[in-house]
N, CA, C and O atoms as CSV, one atom per row, in Angstrom:
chain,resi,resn,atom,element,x,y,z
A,1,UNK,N,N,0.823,-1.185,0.000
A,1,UNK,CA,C,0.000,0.000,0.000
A,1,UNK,C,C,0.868,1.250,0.000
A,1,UNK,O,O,0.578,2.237,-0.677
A,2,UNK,N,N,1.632,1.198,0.556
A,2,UNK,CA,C,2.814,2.324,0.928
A,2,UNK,C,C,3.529,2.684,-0.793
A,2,UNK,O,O,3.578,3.736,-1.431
A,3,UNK,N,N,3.988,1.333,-1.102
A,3,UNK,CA,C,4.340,1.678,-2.904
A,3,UNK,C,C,3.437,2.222,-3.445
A,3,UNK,O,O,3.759,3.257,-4.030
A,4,UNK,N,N,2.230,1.893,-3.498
A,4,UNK,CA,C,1.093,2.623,-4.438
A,4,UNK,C,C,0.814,3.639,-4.151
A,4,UNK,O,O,0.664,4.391,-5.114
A,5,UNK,N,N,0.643,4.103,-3.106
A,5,UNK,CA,C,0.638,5.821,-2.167
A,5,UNK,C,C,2.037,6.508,-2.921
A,5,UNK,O,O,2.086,7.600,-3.486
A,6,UNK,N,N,2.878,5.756,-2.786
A,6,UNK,CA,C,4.363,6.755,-3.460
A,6,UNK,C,C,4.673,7.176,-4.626
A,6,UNK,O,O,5.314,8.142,-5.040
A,7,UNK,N,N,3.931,6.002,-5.276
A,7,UNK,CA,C,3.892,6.200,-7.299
A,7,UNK,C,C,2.816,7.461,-7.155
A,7,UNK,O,O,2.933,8.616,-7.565
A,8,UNK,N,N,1.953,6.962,-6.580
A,8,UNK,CA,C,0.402,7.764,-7.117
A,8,UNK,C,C,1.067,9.564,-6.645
A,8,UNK,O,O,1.130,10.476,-7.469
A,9,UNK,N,N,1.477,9.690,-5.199
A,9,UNK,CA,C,2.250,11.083,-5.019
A,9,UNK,C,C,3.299,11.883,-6.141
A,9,UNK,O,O,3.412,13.072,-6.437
A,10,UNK,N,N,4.204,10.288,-6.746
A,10,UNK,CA,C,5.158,10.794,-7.230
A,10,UNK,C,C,4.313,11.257,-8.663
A,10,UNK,O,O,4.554,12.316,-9.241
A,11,UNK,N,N,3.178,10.166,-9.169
A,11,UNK,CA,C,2.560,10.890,-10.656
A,11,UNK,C,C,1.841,12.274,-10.145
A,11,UNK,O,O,2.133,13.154,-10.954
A,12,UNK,N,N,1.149,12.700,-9.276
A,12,UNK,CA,C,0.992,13.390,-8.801
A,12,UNK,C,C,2.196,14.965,-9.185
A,12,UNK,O,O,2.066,15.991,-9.853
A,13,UNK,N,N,3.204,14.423,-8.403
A,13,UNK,CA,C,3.763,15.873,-8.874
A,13,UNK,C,C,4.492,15.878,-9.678
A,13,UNK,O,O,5.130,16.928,-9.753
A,14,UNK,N,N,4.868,14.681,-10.813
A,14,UNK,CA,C,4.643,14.658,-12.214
A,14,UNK,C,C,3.847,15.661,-13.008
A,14,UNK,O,O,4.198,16.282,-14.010
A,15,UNK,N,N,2.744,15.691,-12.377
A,15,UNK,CA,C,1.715,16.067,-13.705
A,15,UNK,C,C,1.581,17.759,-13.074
A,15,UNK,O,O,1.393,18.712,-13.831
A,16,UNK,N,N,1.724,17.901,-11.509
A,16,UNK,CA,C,2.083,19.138,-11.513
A,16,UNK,C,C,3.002,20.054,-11.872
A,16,UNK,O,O,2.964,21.284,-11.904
A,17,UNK,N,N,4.110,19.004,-12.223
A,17,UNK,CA,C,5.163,19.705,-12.442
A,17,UNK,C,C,5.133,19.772,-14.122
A,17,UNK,O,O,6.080,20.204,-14.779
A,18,UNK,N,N,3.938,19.291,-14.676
A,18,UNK,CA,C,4.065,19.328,-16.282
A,18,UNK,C,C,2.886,20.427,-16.477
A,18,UNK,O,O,2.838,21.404,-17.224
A,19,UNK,N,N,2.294,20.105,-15.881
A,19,UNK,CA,C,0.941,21.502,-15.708
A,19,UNK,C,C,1.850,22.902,-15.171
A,19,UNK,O,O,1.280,23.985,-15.300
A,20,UNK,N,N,2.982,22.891,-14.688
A,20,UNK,CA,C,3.922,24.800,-14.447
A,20,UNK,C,C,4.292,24.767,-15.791
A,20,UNK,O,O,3.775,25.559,-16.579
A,21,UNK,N,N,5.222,23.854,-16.193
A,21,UNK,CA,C,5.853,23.903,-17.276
A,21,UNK,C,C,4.694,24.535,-18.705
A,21,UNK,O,O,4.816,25.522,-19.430
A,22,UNK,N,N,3.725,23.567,-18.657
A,22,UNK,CA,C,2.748,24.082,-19.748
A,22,UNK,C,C,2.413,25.526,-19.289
A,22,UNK,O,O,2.469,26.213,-20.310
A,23,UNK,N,N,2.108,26.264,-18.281
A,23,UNK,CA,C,1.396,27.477,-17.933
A,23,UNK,C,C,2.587,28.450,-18.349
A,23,UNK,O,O,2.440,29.566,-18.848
A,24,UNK,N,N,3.633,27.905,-18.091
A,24,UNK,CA,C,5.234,29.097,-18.269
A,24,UNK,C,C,5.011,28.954,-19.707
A,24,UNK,O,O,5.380,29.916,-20.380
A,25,UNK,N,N,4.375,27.752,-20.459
A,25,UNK,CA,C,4.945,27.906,-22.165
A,25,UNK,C,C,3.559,28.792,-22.437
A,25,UNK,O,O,3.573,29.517,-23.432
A,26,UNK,N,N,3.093,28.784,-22.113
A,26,UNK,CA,C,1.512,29.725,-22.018
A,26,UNK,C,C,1.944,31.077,-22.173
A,26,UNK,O,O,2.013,31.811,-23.159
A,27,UNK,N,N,2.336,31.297,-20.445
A,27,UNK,CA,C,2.521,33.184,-20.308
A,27,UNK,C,C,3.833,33.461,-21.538
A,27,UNK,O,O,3.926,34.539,-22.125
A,28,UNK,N,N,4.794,32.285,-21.786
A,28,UNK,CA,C,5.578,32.991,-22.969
A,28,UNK,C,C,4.844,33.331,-24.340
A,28,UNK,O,O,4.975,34.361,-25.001
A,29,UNK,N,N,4.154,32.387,-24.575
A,29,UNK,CA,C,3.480,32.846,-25.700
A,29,UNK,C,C,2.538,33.756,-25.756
A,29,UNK,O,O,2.403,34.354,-26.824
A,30,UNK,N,N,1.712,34.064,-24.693
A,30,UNK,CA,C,1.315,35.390,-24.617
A,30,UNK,C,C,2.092,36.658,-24.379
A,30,UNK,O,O,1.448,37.681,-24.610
A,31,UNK,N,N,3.266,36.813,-23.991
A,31,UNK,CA,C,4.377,37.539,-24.137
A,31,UNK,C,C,4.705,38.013,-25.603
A,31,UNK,O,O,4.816,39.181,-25.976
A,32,UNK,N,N,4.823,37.006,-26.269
A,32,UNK,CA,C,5.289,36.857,-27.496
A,32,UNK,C,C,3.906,37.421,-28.205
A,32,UNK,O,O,4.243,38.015,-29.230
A,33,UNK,N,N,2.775,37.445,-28.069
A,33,UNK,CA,C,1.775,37.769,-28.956
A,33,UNK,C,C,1.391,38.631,-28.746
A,33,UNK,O,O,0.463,39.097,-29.408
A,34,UNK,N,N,2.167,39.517,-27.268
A,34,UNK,CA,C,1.846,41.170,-26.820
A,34,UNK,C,C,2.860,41.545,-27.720
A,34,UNK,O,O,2.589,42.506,-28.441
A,35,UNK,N,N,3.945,41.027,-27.850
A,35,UNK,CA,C,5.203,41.371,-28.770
A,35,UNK,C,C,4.841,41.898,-30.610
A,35,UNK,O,O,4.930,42.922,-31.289
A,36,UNK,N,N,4.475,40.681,-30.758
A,36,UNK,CA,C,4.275,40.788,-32.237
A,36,UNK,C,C,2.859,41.972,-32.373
A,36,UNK,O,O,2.967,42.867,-33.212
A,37,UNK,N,N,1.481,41.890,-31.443
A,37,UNK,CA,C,1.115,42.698,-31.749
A,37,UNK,C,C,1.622,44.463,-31.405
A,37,UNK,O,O,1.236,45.565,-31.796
A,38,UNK,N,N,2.343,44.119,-30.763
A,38,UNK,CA,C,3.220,45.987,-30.854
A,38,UNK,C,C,4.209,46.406,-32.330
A,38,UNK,O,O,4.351,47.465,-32.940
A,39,UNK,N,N,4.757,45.068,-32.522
A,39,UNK,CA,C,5.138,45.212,-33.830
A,39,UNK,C,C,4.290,45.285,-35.298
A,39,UNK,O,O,4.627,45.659,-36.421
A,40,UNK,N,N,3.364,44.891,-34.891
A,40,UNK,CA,C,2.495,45.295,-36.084
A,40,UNK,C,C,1.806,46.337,-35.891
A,40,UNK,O,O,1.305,46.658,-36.968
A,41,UNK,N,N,1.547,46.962,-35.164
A,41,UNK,CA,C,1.346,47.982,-34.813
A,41,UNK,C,C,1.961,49.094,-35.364
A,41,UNK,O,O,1.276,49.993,-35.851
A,42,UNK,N,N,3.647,49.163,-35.339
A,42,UNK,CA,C,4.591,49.558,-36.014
A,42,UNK,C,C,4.759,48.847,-37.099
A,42,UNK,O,O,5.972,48.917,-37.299
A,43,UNK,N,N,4.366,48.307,-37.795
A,43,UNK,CA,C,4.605,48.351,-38.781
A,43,UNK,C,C,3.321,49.264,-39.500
A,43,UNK,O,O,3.724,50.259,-40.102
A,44,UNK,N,N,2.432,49.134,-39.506
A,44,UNK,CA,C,1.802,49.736,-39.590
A,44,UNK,C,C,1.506,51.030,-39.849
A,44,UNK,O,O,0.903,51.687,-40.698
A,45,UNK,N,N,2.126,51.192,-38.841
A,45,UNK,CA,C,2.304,52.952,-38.833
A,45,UNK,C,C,3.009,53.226,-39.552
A,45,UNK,O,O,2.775,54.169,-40.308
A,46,UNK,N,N,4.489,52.317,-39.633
A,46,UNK,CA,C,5.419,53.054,-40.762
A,46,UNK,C,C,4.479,52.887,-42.433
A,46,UNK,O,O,4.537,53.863,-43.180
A,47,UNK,N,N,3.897,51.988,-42.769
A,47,UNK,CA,C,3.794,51.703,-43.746
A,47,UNK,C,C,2.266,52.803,-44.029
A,47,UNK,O,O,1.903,53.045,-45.180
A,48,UNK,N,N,1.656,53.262,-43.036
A,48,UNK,CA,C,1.002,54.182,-43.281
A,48,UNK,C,C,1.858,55.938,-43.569
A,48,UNK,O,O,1.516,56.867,-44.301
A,49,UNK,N,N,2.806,55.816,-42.814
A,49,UNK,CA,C,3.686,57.174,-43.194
A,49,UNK,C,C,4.064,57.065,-44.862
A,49,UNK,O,O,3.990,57.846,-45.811
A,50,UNK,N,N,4.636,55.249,-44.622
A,50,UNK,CA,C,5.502,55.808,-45.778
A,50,UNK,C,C,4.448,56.052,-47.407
A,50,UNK,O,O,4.881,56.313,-48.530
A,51,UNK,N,N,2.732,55.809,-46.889
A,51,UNK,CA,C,1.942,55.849,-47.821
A,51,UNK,C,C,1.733,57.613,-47.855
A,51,UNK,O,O,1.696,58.296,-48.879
A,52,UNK,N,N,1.640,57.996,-46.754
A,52,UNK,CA,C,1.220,59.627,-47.099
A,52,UNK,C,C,2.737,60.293,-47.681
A,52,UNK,O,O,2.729,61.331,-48.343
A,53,UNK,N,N,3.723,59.735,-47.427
A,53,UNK,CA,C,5.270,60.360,-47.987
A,53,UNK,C,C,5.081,60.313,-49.505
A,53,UNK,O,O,5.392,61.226,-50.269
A,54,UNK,N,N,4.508,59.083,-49.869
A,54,UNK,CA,C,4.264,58.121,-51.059
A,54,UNK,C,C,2.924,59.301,-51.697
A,54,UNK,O,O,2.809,59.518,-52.903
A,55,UNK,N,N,2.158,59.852,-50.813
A,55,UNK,CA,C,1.161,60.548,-51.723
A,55,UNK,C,C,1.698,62.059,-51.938
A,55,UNK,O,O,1.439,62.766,-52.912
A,56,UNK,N,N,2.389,62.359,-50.981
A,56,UNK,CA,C,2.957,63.332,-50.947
A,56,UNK,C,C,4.134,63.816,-52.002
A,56,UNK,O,O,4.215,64.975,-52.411
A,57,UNK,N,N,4.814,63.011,-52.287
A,57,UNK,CA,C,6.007,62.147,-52.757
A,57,UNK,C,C,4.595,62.792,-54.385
A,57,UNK,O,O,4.453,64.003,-54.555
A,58,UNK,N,N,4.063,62.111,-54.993
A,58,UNK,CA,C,3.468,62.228,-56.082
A,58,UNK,C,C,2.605,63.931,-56.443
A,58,UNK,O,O,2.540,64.597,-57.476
A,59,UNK,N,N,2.158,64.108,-55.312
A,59,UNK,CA,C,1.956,65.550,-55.202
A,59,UNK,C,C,2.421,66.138,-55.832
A,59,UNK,O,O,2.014,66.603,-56.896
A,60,UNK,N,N,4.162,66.356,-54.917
A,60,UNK,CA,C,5.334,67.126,-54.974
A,60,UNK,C,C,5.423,66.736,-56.617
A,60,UNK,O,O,4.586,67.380,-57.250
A,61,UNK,N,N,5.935,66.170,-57.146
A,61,UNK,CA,C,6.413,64.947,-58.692
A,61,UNK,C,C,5.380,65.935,-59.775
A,61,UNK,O,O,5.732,66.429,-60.847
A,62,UNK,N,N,3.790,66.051,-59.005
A,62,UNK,CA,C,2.954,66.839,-60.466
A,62,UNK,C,C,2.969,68.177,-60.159
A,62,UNK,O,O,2.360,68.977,-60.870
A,63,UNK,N,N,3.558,68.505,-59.238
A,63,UNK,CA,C,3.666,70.232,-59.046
A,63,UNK,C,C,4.773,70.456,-59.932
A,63,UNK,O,O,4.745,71.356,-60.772
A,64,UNK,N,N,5.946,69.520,-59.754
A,64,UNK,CA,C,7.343,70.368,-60.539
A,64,UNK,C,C,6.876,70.219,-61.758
A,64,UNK,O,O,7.179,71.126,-62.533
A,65,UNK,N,N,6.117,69.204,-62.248
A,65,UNK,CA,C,6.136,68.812,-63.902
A,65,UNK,C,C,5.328,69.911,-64.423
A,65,UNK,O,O,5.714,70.525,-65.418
A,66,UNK,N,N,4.103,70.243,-63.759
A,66,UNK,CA,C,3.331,72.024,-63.931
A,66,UNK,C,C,4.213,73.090,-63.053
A,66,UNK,O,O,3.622,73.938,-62.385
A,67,UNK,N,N,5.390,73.036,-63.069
A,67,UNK,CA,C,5.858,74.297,-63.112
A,67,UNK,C,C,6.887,74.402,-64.303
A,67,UNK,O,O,7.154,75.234,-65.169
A,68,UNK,N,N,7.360,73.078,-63.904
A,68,UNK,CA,C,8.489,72.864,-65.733
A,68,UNK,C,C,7.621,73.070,-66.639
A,68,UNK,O,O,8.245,73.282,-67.679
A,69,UNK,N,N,6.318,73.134,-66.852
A,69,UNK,CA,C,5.425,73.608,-67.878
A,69,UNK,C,C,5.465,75.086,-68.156
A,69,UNK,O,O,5.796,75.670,-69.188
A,70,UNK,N,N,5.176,75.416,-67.350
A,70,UNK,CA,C,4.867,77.069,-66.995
A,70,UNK,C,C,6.091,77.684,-67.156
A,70,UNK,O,O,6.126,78.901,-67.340
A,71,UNK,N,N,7.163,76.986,-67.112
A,71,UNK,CA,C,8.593,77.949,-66.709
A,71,UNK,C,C,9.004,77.210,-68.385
A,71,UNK,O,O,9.720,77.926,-69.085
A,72,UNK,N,N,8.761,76.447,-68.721
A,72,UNK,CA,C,8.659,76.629,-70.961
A,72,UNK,C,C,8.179,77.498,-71.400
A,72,UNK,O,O,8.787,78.394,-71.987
A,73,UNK,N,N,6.371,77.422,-71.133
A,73,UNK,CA,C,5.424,78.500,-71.596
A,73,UNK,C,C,6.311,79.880,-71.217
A,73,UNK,O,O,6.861,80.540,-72.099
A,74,UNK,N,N,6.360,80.137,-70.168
A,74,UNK,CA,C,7.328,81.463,-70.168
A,74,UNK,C,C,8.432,81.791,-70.705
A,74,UNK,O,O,8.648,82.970,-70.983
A,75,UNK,N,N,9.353,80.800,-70.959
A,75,UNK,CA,C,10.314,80.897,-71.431
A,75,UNK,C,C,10.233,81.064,-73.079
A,75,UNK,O,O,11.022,81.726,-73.753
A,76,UNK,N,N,9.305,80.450,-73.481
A,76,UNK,CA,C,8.139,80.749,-74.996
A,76,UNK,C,C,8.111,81.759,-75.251
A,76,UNK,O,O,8.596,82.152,-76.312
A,77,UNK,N,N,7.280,82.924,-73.998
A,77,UNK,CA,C,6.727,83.996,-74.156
A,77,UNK,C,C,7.650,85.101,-74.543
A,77,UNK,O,O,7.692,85.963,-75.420
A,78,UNK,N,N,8.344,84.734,-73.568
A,78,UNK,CA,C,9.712,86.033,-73.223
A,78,UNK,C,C,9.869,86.491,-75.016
A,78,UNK,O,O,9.706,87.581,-75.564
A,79,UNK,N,N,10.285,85.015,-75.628
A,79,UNK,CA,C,10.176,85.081,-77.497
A,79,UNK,C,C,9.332,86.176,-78.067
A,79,UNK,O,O,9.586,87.335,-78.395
A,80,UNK,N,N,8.034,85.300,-78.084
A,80,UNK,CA,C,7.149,86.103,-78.376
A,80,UNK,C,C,7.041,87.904,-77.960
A,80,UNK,O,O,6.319,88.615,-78.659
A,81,UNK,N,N,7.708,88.416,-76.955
A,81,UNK,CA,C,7.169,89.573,-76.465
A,81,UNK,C,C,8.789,90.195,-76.847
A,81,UNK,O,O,9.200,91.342,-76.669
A,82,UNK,N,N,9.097,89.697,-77.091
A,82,UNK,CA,C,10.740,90.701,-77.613
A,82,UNK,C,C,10.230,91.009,-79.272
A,82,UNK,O,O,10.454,92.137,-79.710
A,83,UNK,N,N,9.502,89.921,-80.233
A,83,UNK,CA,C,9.168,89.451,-81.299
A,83,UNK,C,C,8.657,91.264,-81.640
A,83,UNK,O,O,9.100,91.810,-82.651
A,84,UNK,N,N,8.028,91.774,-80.998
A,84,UNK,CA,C,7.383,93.221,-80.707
A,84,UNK,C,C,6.112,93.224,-81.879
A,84,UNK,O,O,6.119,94.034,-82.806
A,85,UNK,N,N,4.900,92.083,-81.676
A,85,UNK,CA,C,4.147,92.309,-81.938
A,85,UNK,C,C,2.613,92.909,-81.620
A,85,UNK,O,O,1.838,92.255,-80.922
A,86,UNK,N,N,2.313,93.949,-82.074
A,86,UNK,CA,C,1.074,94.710,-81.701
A,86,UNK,C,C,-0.170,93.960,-80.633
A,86,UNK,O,O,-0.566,94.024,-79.469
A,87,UNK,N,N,-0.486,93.129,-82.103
A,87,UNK,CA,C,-1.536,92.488,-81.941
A,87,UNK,C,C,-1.601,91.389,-80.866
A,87,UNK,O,O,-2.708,91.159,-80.379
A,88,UNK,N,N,-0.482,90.650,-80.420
A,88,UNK,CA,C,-0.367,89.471,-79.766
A,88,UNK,C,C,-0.103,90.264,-78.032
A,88,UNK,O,O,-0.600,89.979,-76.943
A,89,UNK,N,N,0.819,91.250,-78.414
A,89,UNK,CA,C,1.613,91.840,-77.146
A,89,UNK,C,C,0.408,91.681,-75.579
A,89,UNK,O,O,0.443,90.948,-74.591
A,90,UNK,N,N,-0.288,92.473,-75.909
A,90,UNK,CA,C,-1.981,92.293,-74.748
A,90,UNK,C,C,-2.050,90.865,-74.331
A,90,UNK,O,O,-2.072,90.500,-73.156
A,91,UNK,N,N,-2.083,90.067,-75.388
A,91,UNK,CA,C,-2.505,89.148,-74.768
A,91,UNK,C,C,-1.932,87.912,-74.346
A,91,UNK,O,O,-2.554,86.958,-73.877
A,92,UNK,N,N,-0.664,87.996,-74.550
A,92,UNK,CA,C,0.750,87.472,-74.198
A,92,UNK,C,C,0.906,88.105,-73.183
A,92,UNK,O,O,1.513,87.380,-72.395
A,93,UNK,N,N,0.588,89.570,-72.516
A,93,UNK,CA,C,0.804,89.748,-71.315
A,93,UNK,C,C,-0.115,89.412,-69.862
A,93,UNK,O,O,0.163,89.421,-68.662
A,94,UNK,N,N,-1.245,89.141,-70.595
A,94,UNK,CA,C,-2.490,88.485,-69.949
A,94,UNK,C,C,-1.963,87.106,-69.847
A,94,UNK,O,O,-1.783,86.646,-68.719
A,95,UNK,N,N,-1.699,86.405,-70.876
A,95,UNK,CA,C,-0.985,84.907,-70.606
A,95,UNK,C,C,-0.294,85.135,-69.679
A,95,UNK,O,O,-0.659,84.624,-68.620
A,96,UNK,N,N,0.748,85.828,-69.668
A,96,UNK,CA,C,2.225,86.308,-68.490
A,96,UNK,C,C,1.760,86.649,-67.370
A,96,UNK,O,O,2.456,86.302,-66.416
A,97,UNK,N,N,0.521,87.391,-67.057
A,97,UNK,CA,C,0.200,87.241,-65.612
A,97,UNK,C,C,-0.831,85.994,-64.615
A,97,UNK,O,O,-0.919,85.693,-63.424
A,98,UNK,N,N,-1.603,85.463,-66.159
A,98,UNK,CA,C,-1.998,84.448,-65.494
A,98,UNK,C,C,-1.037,83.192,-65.051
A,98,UNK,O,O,-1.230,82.447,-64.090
A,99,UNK,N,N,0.330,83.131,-66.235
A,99,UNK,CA,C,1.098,82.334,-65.522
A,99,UNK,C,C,2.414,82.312,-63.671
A,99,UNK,O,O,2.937,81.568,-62.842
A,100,UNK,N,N,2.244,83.768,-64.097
A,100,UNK,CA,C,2.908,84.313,-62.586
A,100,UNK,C,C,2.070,84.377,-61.820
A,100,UNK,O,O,2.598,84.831,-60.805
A,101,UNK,N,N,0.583,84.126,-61.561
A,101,UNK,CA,C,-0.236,83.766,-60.902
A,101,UNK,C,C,0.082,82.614,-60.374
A,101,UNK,O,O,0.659,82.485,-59.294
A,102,UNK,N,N,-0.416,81.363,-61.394
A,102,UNK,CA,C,-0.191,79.908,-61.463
A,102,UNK,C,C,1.504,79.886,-60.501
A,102,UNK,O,O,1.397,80.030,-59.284
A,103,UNK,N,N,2.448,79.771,-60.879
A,103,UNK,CA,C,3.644,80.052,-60.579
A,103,UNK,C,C,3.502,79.992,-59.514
A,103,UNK,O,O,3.554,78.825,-59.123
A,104,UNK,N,N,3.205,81.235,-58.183
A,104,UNK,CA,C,3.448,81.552,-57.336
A,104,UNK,C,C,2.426,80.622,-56.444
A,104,UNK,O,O,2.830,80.106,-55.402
A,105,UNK,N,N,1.036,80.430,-56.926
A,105,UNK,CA,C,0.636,79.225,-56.240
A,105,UNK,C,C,1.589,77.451,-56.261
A,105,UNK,O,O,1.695,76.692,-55.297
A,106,UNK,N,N,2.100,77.250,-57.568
A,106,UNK,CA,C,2.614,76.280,-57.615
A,106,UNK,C,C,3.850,76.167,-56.515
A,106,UNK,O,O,4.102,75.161,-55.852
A,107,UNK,N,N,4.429,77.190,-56.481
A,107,UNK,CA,C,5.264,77.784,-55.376
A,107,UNK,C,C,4.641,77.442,-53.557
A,107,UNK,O,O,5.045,76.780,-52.601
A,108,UNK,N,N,3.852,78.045,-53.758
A,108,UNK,CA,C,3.277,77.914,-52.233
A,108,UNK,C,C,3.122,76.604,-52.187
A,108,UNK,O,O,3.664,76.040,-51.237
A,109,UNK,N,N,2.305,75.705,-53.244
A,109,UNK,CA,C,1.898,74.187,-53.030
A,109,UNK,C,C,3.345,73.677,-53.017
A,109,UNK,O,O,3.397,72.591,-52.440
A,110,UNK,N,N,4.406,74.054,-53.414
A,110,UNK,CA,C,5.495,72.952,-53.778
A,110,UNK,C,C,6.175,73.280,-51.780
A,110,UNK,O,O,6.874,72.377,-51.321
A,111,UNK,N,N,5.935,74.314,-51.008
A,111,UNK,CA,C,6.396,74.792,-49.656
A,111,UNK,C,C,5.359,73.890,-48.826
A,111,UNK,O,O,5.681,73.330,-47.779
A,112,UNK,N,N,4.127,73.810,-49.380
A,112,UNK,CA,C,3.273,72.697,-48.558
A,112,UNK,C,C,3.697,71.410,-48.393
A,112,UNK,O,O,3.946,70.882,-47.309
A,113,UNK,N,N,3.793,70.815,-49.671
A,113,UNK,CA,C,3.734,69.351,-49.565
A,113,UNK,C,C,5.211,68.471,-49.316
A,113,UNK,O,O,5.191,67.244,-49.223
């Protein structure tokens, strides 16, 4: 009786001692899954920055290409208005201020983004 009392104690704290072990592999893996979700978290975020950099980033890209427009067209004009024609002169200078208009907004948007 005494042997069977000693096995049965000893499975006893066998199985307690396999039931800590399982609870420690437990709290690690919940460790680990507070872990990874902080890292996705960050990731996240970066990959949301690097999407507004990325829209921003394209913004910036169609502002210069309409100002490299505007700064041709002007560079066009300058032609045209040395050319010293009557008829065109007015309204080549109306072009010339609507583009130094444009310009100076493209300017401000290119300080924004």
């Amino acid at each position: 009786m005494e042997e069977f009392v000693s096995q049965m104690t000893t499975m006893l704290l066998n199985i307690l001692e396999h039931h800590r072990r399982v609870n420690q592999c437990l709290a690690s893996l919940e460790e680990d899954l507070v872990h990874a979700k902080r890292e996705e978290e960050k990731l996240n975020a970066t990959i949301e920055a690097l999407e507004k950099e990325k829209s921003g980033m394209n913004a910036k890209m169609a502002l210069m290409e309409w100002k490299d427009l505007y700064e041709l067209l002007e560079s066009k004009m300058e032609g045209f208005q040395i050319a010293n024609h009557p008829r065109t002169i007015g309204g080549f200078e109306n072009l010339n201020l609507t583009i130094t208009r444009k310009w100076v907004e493209i300017r401000i948007e290119l300080g924004r983004v």
